[in-house]
ROTIDREN-304843 format. One record per residue (C-alpha): residue in three letters; x, y negated, z negated; residue number from 1. Coordinates in steps of 0.5 Angstrom, whole numbers, always signed. Layout:
BEGIN
residuo=ala; X=X; Y=Y; Z=Z; num=NUM
...
END
This chain:
BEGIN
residuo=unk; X=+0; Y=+0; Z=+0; num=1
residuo=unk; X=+3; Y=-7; Z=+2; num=2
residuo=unk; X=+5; Y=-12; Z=-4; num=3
residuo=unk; X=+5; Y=-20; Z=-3; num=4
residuo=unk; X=+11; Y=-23; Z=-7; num=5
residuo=unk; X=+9; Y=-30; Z=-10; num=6
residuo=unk; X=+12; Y=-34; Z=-5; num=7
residuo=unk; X=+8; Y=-30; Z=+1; num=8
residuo=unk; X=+2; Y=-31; Z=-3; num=9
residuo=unk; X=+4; Y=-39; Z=-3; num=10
residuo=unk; X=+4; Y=-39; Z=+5; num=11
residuo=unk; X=-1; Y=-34; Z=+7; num=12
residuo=unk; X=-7; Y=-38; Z=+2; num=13
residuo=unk; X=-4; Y=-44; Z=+1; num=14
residuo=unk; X=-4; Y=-45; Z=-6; num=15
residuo=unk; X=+2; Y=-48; Z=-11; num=16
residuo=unk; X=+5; Y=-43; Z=-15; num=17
residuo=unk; X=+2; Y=-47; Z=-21; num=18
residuo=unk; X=-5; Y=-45; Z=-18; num=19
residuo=unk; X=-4; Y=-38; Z=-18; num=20
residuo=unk; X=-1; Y=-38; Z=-25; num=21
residuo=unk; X=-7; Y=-40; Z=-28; num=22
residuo=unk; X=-12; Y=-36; Z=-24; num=23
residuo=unk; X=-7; Y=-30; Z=-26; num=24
residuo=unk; X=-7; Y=-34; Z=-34; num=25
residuo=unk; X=-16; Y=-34; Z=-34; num=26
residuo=unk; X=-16; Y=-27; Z=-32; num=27
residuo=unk; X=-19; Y=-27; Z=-25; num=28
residuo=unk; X=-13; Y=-23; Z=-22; num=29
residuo=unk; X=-8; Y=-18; Z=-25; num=30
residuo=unk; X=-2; Y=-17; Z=-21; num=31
residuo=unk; X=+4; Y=-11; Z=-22; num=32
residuo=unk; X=+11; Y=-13; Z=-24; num=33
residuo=unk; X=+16; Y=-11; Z=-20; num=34
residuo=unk; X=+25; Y=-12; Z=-20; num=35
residuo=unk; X=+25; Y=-18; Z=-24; num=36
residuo=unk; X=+18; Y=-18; Z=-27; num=37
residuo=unk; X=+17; Y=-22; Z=-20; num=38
residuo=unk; X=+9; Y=-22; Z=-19; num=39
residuo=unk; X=+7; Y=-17; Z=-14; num=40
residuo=unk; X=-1; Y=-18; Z=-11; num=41
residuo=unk; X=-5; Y=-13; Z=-7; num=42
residuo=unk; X=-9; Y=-15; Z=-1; num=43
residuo=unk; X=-15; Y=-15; Z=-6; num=44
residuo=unk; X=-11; Y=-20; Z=-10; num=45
residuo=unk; X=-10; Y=-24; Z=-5; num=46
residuo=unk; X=-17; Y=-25; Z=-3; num=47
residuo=unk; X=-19; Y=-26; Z=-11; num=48
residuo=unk; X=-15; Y=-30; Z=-11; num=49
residuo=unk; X=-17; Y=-35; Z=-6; num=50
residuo=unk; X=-24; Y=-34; Z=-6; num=51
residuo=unk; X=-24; Y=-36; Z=-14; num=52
residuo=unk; X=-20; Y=-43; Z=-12; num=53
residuo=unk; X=-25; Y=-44; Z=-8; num=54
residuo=unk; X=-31; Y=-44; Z=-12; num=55
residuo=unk; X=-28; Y=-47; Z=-19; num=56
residuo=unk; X=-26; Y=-52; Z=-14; num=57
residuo=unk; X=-33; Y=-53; Z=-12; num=58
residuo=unk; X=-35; Y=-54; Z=-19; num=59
residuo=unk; X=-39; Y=-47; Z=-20; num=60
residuo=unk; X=-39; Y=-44; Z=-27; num=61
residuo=unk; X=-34; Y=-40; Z=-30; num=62
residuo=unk; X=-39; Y=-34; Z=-31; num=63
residuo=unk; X=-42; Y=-33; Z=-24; num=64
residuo=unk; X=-34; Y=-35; Z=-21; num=65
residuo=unk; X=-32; Y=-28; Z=-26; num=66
residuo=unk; X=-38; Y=-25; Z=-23; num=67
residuo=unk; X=-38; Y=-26; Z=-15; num=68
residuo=unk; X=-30; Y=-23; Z=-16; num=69
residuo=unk; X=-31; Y=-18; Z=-20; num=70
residuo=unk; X=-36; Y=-16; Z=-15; num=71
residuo=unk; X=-32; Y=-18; Z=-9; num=72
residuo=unk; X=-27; Y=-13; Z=-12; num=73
residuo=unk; X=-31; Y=-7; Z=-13; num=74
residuo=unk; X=-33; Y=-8; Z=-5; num=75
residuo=unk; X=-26; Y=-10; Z=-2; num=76
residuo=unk; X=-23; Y=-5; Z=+1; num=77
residuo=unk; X=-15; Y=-3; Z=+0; num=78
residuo=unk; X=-11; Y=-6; Z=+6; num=79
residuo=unk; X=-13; Y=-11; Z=+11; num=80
residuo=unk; X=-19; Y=-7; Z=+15; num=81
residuo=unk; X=-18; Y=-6; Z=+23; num=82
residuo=unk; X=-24; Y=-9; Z=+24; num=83
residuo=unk; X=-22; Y=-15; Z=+21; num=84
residuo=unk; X=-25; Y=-18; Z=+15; num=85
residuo=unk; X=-29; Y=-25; Z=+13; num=86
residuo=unk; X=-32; Y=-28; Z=+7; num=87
residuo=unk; X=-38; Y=-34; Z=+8; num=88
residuo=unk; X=-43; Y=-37; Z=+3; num=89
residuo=unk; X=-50; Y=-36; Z=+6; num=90
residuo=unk; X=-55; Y=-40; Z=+1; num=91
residuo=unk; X=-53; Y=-38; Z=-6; num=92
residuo=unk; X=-50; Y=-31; Z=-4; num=93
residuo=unk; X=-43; Y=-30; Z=-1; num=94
residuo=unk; X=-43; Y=-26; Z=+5; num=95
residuo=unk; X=-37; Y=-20; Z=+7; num=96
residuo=unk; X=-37; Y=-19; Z=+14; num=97
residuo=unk; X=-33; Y=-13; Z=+16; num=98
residuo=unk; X=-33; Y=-11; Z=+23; num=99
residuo=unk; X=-41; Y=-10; Z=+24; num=100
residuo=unk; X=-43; Y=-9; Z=+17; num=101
residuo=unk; X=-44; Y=-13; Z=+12; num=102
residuo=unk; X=-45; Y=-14; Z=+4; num=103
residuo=unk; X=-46; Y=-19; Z=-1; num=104
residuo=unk; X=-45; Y=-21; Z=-8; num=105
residuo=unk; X=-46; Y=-27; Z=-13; num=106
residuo=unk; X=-43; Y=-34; Z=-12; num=107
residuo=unk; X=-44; Y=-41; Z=-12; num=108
residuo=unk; X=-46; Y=-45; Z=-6; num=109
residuo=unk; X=-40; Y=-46; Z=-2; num=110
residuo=unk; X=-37; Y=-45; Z=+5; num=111
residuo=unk; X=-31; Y=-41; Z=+6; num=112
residuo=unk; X=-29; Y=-36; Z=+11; num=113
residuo=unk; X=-22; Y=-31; Z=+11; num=114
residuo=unk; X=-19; Y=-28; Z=+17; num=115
residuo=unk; X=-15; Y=-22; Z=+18; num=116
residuo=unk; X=-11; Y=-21; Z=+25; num=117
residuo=unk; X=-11; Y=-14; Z=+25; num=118
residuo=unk; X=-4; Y=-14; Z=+29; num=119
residuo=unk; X=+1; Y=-15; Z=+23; num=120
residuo=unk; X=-4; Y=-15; Z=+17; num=121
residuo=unk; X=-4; Y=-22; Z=+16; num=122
residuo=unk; X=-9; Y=-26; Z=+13; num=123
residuo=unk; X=-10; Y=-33; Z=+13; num=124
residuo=unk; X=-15; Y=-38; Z=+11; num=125
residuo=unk; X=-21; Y=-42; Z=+13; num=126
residuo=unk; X=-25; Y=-47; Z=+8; num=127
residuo=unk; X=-31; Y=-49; Z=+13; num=128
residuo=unk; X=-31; Y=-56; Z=+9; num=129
residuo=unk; X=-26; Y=-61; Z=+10; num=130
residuo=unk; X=-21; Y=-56; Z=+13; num=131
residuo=unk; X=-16; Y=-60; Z=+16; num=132
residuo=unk; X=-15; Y=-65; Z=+11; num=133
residuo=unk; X=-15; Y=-59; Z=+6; num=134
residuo=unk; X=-9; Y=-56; Z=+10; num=135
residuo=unk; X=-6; Y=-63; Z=+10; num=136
residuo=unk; X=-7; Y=-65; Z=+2; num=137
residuo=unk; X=-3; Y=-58; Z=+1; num=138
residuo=unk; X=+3; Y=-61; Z=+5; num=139
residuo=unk; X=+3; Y=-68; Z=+2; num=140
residuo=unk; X=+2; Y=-64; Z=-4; num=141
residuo=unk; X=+8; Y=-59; Z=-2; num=142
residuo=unk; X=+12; Y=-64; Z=+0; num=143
residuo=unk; X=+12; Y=-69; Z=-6; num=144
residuo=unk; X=+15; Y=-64; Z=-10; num=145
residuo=unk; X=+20; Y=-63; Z=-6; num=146
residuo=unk; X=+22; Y=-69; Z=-7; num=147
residuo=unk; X=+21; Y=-70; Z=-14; num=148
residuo=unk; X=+29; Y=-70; Z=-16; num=149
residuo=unk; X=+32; Y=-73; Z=-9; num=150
residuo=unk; X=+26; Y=-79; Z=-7; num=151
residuo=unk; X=+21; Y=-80; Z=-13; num=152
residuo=unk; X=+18; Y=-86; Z=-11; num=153
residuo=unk; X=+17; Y=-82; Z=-4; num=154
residuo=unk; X=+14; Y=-77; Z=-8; num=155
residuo=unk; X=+9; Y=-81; Z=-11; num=156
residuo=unk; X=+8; Y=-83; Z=-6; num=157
residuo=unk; X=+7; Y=-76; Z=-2; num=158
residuo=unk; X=+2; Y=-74; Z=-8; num=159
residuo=unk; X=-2; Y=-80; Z=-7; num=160
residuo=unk; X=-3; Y=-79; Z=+1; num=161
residuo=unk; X=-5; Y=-71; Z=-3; num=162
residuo=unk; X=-11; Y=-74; Z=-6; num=163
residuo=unk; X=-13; Y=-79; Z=+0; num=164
residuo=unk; X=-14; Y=-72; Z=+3; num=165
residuo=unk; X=-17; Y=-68; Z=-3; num=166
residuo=unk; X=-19; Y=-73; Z=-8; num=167
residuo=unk; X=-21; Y=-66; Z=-12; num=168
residuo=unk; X=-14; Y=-62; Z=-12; num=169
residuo=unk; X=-12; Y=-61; Z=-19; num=170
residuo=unk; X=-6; Y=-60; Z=-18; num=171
residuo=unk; X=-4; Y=-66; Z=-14; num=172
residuo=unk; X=-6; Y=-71; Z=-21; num=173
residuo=unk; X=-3; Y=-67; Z=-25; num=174
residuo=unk; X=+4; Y=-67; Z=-21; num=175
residuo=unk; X=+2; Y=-74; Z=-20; num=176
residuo=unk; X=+2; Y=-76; Z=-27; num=177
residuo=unk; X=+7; Y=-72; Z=-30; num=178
residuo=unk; X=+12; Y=-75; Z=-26; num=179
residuo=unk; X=+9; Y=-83; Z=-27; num=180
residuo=unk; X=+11; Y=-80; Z=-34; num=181
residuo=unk; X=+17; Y=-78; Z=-33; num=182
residuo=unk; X=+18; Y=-85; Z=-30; num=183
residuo=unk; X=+17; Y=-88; Z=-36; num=184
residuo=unk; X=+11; Y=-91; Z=-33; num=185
residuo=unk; X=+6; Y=-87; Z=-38; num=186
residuo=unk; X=+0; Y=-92; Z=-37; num=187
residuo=unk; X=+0; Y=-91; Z=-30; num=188
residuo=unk; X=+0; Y=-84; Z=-32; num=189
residuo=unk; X=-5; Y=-85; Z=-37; num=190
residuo=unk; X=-9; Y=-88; Z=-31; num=191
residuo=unk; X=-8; Y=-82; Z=-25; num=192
residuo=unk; X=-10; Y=-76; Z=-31; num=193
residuo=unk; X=-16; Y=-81; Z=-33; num=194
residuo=unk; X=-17; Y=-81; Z=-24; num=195
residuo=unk; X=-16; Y=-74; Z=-23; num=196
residuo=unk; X=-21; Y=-71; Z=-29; num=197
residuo=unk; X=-27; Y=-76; Z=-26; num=198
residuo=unk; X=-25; Y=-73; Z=-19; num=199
residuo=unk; X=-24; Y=-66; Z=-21; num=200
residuo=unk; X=-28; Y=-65; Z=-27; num=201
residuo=unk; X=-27; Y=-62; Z=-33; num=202
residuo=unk; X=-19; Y=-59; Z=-32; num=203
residuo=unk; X=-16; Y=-55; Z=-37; num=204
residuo=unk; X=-9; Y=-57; Z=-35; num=205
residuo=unk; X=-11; Y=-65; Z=-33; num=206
residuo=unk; X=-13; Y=-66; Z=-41; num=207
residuo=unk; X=-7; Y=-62; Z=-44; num=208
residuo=unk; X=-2; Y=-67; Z=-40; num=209
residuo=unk; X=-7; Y=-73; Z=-42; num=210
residuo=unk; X=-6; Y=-71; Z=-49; num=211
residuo=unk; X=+1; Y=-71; Z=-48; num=212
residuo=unk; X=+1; Y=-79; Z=-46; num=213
residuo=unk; X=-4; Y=-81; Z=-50; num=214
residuo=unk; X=+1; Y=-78; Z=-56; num=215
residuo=unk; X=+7; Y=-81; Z=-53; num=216
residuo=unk; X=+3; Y=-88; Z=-54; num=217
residuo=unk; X=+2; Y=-87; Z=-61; num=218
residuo=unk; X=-6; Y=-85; Z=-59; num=219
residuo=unk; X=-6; Y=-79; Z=-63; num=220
residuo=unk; X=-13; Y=-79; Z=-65; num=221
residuo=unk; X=-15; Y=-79; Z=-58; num=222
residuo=unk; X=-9; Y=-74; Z=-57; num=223
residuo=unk; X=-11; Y=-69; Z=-60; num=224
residuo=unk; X=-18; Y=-70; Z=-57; num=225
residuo=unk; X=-15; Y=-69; Z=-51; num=226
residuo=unk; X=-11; Y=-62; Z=-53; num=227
residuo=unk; X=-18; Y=-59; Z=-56; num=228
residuo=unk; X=-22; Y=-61; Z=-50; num=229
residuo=unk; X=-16; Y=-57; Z=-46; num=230
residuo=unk; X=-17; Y=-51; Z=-52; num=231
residuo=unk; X=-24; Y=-51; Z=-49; num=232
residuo=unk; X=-23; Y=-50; Z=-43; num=233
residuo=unk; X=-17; Y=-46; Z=-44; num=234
residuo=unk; X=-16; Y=-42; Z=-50; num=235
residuo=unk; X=-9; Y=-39; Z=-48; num=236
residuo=unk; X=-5; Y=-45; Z=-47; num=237
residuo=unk; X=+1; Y=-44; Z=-52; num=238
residuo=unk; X=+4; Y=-51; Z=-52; num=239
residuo=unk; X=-3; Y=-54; Z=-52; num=240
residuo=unk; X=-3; Y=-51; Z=-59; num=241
residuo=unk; X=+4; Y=-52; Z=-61; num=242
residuo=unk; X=+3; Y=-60; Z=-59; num=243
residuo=unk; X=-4; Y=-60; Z=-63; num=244
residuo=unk; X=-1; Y=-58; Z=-69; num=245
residuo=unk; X=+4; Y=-63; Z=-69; num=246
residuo=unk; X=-1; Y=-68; Z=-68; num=247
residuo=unk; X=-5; Y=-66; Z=-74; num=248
residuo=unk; X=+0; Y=-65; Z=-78; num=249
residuo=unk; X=+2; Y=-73; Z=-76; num=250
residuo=unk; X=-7; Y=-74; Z=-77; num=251
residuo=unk; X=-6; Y=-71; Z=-85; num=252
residuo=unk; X=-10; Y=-65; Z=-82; num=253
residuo=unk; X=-5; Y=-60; Z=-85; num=254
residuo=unk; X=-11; Y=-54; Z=-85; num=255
residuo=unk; X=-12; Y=-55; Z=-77; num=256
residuo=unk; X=-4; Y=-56; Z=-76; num=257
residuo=unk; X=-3; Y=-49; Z=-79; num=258
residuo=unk; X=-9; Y=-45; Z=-75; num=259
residuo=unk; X=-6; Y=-48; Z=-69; num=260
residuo=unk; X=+1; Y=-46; Z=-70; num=261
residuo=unk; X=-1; Y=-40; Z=-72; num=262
residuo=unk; X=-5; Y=-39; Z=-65; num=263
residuo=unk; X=+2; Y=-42; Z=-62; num=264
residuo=unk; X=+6; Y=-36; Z=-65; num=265
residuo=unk; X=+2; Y=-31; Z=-63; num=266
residuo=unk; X=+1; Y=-32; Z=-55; num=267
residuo=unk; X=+8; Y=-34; Z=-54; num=268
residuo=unk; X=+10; Y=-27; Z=-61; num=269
residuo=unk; X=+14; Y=-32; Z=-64; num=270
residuo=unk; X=+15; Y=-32; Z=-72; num=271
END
């Protein structure tokens, strides 16, 4: 059975590595390990992977993305099939078209399409809804980061061009603001993690890294707001427990501040 690296997976779906290690982190996805415990996925990882982006992109509940891939899953078959494989949204249902056949299982509503070449095993991608300009987010987005130890202004500038062409890729706020506050620059910081959670709805990484602004402006109150609305979201976020604690320690809440470290210790086994 063929196994896709990370690095495959990032150019065959288009996904930052970032988005992958929280699919993964959430549980959508669970790939083997291979030398180096490097991430091996199968073609149904692969599938997962995507189709699960795409609906918590298009702001569809938790519970019903768990649903619709669990079923995907169930269906999907082992490797890229000869006669193709497609995947659409019809309603409130997604759609799995394989040759003349097809299937459904629970979504959301939102449009996204998968396409196999059967000569070489490929897969690509077709998002229905703003394709191009998704493609091309991906590639500022891409670009930005190769640019952030040589050209930072011009990566700030390649984020900013990301969202232009997807206003709701978590990804590119994050990075965006993350550099802002590497810069120095933490209102502007502030203000891009603040656009991006208006644009993106509830992130769980976009409020970890506005608590970690707010904190370092002496916010701490709204600091620890941010990490617990995080925490929310994500209650596997290790460092956002770390950095809560010190926060309530720093607030005189010795009881949370040790509730919350102890949660550190035991995500990352630390004593």
């Amino acid at each position: 059975m063929q196994r896709y690296g990370v690095r495959e997976v990032e150019k065959l779906l288009g996904l930052p590595r970032s988005t992958i290690r929280a699919l993964i982190d959430a549980g959508f996805v669970s790939p083997e390990r291979g030398p180096r415990r490097a991430w091996l996925f199968s073609f149904q990882d692969l599938i997962v992977l995507r189709t699960a982006q795409a609906l918590a992109a298009a702001r569809v509940p938790a519970k019903r993305i768990t649903r619709s891939v669990r079923e995907l899953r169930r269906h999907l078959p082992e490797s890229m099939p000869l006669s193709g494989l497609r995947i659409s949204a019809v309603g409130d249902r997604v759609v799995v078209r394989e040759g003349a056949s097809r299937w459904q299982a629970d979504s959301g509503q939102y449009v996204l399409g998968f396409e196999g070449d059967p000569a070489n095993g490929s897969l690509s991608v077709i998002e229905r809804k703003a394709q191009a300009a998704a493609a091309n987010a991906a590639e500022w987005l891409d670009r930005g980061a190769d640019l952030e130890e040589t050209d930072p202004e011009n990566a700030l500038y390649a984020y900013r061009q990301a969202i232009a062409a997807d206003p709701r890729l978590a990804d590119a706020h994050a990075n965006l603001g993350s550099l802002l506050h590497e810069l120095g620059r933490r209102d502007d910081a502030h203000a891009a993690y603040r656009a991006g959670l208006r644009a993106c709805g509830d992130s769980a990484l976009l409020h970890y890294n506005l608590g970690v602004v707010l904190d370092d402006l002496g916010r701490k109150e709204d600091a620890a707001a941010a990490y617990e609305t995080a925490l929310s979201a994500d209650p596997r976020m290790a460092d956002c427990h770390y950095n809560l604690a010190l926060v309530c320690e720093a607030l005189d809440r010795p009881k949370d501040a040790i509730r919350h470290m102890a949660q550190y210790r035991r995500l990352t086994g630390r004593k």
